[in-house]
MARMARMAR-240727 format. One line per 5 residues: number of its first residue (from 1); their letters; for each residue x, y, z of N, C-alpha, C, CB. Coordinates in steps of 0.2 Angstrom, whole numbers. Glycine has a CB too. Example, Ala and Ser with C-alpha at 12.3 -4.5 7.8 and 13.67 -1.06 7.14 Angstrom:
2
1) AS) 66/-28/39/62/-22/39/66/-16/39/57/-22/45 | 64/-11/35/68/-5/36/64/0/39/70/-3/29
***
This chain:
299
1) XXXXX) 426/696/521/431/701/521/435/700/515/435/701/528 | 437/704/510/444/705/505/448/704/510/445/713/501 | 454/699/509/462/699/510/464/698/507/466/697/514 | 471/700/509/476/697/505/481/692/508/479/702/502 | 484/688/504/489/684/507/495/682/503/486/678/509
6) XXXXX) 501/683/508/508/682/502/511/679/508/513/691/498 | 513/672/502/517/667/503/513/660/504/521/669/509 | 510/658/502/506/652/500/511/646/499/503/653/494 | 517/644/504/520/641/501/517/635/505/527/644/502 | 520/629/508/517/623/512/513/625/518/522/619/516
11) XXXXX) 514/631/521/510/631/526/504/636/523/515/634/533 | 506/641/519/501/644/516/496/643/512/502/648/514 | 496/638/508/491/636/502/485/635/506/494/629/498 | 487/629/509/480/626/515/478/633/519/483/619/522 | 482/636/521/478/641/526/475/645/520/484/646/531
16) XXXXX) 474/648/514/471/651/509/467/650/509/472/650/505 | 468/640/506/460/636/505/455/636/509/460/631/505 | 459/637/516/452/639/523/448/646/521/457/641/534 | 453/648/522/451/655/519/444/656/513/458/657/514 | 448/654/509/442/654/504/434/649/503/445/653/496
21) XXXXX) 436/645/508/428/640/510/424/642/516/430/632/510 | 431/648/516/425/652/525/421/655/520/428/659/532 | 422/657/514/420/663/511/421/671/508/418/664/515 | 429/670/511/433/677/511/435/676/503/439/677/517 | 435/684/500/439/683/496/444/684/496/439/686/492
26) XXXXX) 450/681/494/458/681/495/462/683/488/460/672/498 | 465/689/490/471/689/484/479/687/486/471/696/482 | 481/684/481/487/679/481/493/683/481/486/674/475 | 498/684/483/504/687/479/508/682/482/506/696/479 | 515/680/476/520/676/479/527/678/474/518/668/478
31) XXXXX) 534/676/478/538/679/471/538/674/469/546/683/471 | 538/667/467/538/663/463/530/663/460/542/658/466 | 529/666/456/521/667/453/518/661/453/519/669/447 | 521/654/450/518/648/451/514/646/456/521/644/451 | 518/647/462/514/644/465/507/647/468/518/643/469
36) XXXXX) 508/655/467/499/659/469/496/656/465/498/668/469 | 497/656/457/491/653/453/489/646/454/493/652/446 | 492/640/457/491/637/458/484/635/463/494/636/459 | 483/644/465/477/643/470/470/646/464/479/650/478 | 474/646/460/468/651/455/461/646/455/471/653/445
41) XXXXX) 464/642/454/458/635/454/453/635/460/463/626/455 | 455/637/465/453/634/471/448/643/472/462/630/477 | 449/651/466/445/656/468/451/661/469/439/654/474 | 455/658/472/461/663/474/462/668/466/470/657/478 | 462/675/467/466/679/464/473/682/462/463/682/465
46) XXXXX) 476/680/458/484/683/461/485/691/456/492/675/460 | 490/692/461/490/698/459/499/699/458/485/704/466 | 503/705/454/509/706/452/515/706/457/509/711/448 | 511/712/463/513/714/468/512/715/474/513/716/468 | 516/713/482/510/716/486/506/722/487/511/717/490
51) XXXXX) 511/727/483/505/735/484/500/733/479/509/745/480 | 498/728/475/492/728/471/487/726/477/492/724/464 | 488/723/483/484/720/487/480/728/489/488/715/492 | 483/734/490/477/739/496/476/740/491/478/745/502 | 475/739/486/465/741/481/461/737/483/464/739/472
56) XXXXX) 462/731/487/458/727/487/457/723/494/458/725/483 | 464/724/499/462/719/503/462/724/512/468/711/502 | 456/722/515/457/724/521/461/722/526/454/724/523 | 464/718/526/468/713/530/473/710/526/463/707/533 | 481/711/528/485/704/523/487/702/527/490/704/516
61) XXXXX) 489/695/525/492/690/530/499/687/527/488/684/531 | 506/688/529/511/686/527/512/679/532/517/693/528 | 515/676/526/519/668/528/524/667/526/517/661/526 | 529/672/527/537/673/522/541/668/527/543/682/523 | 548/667/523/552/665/527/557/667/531/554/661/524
66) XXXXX) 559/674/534/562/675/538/560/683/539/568/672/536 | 565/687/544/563/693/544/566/699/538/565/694/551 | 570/695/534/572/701/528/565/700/525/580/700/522 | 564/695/521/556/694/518/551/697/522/554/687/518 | 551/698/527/543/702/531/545/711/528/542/701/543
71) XXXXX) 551/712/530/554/717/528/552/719/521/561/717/530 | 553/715/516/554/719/510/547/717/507/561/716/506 | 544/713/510/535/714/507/532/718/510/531/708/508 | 534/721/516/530/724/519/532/733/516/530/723/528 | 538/732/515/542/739/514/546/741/510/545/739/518
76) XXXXX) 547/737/507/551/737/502/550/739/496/553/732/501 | 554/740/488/549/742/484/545/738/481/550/745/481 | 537/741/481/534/734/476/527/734/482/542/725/474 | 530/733/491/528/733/495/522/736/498/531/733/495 | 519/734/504/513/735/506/515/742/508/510/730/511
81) XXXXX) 517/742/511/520/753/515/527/751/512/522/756/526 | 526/755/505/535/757/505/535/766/508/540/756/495 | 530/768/506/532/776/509/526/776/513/533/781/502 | 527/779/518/524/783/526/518/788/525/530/788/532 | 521/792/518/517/799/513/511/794/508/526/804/505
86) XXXXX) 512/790/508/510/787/503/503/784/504/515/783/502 | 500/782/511/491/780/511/493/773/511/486/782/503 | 489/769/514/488/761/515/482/760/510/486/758/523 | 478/763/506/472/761/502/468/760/508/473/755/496 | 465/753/504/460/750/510/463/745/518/455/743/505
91) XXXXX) 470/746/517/471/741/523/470/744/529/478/738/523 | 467/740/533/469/740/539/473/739/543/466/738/540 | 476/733/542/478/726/546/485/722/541/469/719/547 | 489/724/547/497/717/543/494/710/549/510/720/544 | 493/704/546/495/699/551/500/694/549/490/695/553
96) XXXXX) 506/693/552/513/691/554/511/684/554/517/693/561 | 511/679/552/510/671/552/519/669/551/505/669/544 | 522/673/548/530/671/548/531/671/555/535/677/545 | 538/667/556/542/668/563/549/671/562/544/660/567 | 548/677/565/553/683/567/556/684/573/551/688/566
101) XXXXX) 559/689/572/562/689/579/558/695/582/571/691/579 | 554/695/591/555/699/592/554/704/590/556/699/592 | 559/710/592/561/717/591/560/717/583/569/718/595 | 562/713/580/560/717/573/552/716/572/564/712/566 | 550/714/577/541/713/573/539/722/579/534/700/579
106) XXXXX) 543/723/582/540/731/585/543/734/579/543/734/592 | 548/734/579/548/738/575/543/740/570/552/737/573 | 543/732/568/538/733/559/532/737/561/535/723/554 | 531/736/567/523/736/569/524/745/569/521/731/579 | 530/748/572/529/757/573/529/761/567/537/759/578
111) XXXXX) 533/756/561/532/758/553/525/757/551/537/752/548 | 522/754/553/517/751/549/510/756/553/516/742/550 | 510/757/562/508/763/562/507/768/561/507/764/562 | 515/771/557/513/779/555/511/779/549/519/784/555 | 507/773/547/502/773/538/496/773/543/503/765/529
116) XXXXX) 494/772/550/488/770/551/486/761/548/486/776/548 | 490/758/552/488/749/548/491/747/557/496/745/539 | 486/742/559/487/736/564/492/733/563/482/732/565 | 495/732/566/498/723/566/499/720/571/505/721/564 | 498/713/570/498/707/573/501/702/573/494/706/573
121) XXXXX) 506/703/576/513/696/576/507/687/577/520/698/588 | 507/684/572/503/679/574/506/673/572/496/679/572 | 513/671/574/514/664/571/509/659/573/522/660/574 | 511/653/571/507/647/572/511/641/574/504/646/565 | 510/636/576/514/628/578/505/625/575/517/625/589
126) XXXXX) 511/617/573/505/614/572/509/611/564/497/621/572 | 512/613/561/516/611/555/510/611/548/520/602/557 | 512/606/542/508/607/535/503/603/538/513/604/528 | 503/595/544/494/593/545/490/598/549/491/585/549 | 493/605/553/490/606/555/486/612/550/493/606/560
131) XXXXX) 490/615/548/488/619/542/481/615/537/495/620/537 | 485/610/535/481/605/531/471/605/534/485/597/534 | 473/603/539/468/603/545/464/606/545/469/603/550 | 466/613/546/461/620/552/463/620/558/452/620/552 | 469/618/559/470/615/567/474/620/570/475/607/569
136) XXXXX) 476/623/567/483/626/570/483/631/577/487/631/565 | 487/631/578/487/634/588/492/641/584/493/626/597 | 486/646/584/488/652/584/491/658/590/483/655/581 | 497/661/592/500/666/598/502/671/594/508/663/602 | 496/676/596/495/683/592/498/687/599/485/684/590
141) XXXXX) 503/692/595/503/697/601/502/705/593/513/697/607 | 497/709/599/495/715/597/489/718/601/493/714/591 | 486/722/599/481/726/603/473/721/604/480/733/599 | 470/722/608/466/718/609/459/719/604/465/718/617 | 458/725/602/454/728/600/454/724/592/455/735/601
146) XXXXX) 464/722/587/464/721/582/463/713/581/468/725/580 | 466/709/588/464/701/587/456/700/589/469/697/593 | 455/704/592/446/704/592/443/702/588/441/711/593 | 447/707/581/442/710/576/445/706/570/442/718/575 | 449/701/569/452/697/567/453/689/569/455/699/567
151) XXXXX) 451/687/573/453/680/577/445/677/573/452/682/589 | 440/680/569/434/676/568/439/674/561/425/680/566 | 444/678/558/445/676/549/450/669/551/450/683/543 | 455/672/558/461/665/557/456/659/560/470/667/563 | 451/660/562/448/653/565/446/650/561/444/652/570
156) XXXXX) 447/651/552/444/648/544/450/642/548/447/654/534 | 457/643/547/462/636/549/464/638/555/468/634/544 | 463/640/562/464/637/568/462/636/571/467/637/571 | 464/632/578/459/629/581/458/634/587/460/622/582 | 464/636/588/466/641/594/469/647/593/470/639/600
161) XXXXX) 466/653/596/468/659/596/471/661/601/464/661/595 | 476/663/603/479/664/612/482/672/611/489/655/613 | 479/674/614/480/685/613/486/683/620/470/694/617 | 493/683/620/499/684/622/501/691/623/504/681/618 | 499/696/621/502/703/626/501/707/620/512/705/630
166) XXXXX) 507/713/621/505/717/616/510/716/608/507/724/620 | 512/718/602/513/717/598/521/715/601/511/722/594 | 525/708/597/533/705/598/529/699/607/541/715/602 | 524/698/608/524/694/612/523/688/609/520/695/616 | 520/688/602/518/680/600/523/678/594/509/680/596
171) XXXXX) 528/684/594/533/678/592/538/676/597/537/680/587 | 536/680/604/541/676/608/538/670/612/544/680/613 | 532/669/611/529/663/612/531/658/607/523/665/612 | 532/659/600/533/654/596/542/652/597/529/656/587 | 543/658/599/551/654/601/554/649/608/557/662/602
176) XXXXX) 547/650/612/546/645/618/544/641/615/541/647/625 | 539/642/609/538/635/605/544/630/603/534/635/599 | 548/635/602/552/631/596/560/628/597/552/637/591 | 561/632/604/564/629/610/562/622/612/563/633/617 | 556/621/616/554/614/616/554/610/609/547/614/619
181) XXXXX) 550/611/605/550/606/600/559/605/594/542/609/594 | 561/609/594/566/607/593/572/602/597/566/612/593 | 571/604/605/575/601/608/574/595/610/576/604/613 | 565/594/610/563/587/608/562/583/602/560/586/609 | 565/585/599/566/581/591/574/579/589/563/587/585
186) XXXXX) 577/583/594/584/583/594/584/576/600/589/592/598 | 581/578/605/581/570/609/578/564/608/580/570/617 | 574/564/602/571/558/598/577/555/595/565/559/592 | 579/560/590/583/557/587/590/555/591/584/560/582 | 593/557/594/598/553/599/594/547/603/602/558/604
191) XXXXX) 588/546/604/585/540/608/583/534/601/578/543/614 | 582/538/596/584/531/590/590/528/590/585/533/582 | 595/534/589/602/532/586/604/526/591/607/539/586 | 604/526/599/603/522/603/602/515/603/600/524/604 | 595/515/601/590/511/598/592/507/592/585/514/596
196) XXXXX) 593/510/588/598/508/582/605/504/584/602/514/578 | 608/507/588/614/505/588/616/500/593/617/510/589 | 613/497/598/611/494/603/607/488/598/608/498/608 | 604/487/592/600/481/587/593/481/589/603/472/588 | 591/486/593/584/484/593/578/489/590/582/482/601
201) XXXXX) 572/489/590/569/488/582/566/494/586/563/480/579 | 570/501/583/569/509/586/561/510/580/578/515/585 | 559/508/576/553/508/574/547/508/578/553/504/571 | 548/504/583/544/503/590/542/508/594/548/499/595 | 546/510/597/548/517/601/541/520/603/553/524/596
206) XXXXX) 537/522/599/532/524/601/526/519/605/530/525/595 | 525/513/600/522/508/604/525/506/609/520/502/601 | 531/506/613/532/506/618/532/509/623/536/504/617 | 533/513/620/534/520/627/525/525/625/545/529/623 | 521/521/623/515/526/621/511/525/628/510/523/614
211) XXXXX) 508/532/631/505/530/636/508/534/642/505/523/637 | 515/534/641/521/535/647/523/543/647/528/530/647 | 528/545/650/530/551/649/533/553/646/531/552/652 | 536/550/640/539/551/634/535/550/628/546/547/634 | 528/550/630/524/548/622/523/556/622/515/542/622
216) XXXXX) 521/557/614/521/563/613/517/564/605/527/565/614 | 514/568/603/514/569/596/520/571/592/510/573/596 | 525/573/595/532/572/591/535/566/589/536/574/594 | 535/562/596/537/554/596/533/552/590/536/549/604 | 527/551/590/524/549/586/526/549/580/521/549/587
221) XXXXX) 524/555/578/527/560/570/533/558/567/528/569/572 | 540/559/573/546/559/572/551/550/570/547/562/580 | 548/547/573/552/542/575/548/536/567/550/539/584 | 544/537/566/542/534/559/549/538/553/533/538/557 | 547/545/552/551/549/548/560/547/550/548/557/550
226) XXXXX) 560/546/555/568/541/556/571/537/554/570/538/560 | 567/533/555/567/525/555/565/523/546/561/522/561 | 561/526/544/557/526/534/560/529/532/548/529/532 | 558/528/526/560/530/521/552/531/515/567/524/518 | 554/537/513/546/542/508/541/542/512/542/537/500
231) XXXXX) 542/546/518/537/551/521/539/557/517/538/552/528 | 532/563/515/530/568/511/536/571/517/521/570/511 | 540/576/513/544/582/518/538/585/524/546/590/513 | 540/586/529/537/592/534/540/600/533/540/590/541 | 545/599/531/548/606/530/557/605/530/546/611/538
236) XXXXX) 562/610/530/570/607/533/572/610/536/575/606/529 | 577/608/537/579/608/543/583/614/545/583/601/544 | 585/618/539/588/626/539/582/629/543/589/630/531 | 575/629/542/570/631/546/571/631/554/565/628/544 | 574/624/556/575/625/563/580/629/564/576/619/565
241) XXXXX) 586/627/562/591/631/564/589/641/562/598/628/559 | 586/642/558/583/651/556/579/651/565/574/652/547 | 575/646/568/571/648/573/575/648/580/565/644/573 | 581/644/579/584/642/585/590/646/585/585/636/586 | 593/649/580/596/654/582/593/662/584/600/655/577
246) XXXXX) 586/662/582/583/668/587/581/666/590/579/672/586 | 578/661/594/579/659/601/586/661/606/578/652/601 | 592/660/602/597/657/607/600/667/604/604/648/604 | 596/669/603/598/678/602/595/680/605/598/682/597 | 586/679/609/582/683/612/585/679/619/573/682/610
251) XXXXX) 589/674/619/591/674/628/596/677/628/592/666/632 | 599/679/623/605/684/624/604/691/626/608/685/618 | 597/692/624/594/700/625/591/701/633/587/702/618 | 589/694/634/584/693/640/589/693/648/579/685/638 | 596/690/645/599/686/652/596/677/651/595/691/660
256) XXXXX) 590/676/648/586/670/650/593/666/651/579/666/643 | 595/659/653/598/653/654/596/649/649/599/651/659 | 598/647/645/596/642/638/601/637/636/595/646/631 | 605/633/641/612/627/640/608/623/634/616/621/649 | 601/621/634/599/615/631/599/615/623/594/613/634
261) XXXXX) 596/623/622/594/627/616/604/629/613/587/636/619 | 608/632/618/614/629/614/617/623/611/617/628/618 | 616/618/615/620/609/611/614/610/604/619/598/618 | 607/611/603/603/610/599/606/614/593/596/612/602 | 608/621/596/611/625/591/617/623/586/612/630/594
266) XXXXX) 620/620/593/627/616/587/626/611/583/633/614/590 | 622/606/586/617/600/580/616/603/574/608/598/583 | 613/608/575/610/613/569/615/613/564/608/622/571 | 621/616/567/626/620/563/629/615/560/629/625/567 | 631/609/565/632/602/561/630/598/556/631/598/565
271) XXXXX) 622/598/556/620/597/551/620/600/543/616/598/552 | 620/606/545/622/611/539/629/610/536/622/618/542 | 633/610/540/641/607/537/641/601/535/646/608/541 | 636/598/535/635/591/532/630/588/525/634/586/537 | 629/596/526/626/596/518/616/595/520/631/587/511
276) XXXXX) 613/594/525/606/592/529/604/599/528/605/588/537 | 605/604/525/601/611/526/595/609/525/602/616/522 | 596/606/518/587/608/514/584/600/517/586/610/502 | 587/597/519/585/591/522/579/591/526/591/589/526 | 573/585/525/569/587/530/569/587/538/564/584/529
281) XXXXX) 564/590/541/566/589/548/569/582/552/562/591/551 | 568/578/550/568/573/553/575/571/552/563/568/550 | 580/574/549/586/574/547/590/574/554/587/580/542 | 588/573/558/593/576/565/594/569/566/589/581/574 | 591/563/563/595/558/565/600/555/561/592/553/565
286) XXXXX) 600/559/556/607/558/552/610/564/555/607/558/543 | 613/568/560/617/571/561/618/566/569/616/577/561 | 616/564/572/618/558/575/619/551/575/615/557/577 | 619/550/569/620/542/566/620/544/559/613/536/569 | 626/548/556/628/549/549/625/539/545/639/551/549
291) XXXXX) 628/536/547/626/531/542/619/530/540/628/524/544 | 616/532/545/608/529/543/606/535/535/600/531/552 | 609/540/534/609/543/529/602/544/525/615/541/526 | 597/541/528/588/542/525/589/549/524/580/539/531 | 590/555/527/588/562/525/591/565/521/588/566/531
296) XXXX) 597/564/518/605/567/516/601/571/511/613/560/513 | 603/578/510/600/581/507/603/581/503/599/585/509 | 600/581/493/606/580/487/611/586/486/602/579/479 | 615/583/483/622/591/483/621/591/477/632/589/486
***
């Protein structure tokens, strides 16, 4: 299959590279152009725009970072549909790899079929090894007929495909994701700080508690990146807080009860006022133990 794909950033590059060793051709677009050429090596084509993509791709796959960026690639000018009058070329298919809110992913989805184009809300979990990998645990919401017909290209990088309802279900699945992993990364790092602060060797943490009901592939992941110093970034920590203030706005819309996804949220916001925006994730232990300062993001 021709696609296309805009945003190749940490999570996207690898997902490309699956891409193009399944076989697929892939066209690139990014606003920072460097980084789609960087795939040029690897077969990737890049192209000026996203409208240059429906000459050529049946499928594009967006990895933006938030919901104005899905908006203005998809819609904007320059964009895949800026005008309704206007034809989709060869596209079929938008697939959503971003995490948005919800209601804005219906929306996009009711814009996108009056050109006659699918979409399919499909975040991912699974972070840059899973990407890395081909591992990633994909929650697609859309019509059954368009993840049918799609679920063979995203299984170039994942491992799981999970059809969640109709279009706005799989990003409210990735915000149940993102409730838990958040709130547990928030209680690692106060069970370091602990650890720390009490003299005993919170490096451990894992080998100790491995086995039991606090072992975890986060514990694991997490409690190194605490404790060390020059682990590769995972991502930062403004990312958490973008996902957990739509979380703590879809329990606003829902009624849901969320006290825990609150204190997380003010951690967030704490961090931020201490300068940890672009700080990597693991930074939540320097909002709980300022001295240990390993994450402090430069000013």
């Amino acid at each position: 299959m021709e696609l296309g794909f805009c945003g190749p950033g940490l999570m996207g590059a690898p997902m490309i590279r699956h891409l193009l060793r399944a076989g697929h051709d892939v066209w690139v677009w990014n606003r920072t152009r460097a980084k789609a050429q960087a795939l040029a090596a690897d077969g990737a084509r890049v192209v000026d725009a996203p409208s240059d993509l429906l000459a050529h791709a049946q499928a594009v796959f967006l990895c933006v970072s938030d919901t104005n960026a899905v908006e203005e690639v998809v819609f904007g000018p320059g964009g895949l549909l800026p005008d309704p009058d206007a034809g989709a070329g060869r596209l079929r298919w938008i697939v959503d790899h971003s995490s948005i809110a919800p209601a804005a992913t219906r929306a996009f989805a009711a814009r996108a079929a009056q050109c006659g184009v699918g979409w399919v809300d499909a975040p991912v979990s699974g972070g840059v090894p899973g990407a890395q990998a081909g591992t990633l645990a994909v929650m697609a919401g859309g019509s059954a007929e368009d993840i049918i017909a799609l679920e063979p290209v995203i299984r170039a990088y994942a491992a799981r495909v999970t059809h969640m309802g109709e279009v706005g279900a799989g990003q409210t699945t990735k915000l149940c994701n993102q409730a838990i992993v958040c709130a547990t990364v928030a209680g690692i790092a106060e069970a370091v700080g602990l650890a720390l602060a009490a003299g005993i060797d919170a490096a451990r943490l894992p080998e100790a508690l491995g086995g039991g009901w606090a072992d975890s592939v986060l514990l694991r992941t997490f409690v190194p990146r605490m404790t060390e110093s020059g682990h590769a970034p995972l991502g930062s920590l403004k990312t958490f807080q973008k996902d957990i203030d739509t979380v703590a706005d879809a329990a606003r819309e829902t009624g849901a009860a969320m006290p825990v996804v609150g204190a997380v949220q003010q951690m967030l916001r704490l961090g931020a006022a201490m300068g940890l925006a672009d700080a990597d994730l693991a930074a939540f232990i320097d909002i709980v133990r300022p001295q240990a300062g390993m994450h402090r993001a430069k000013q």
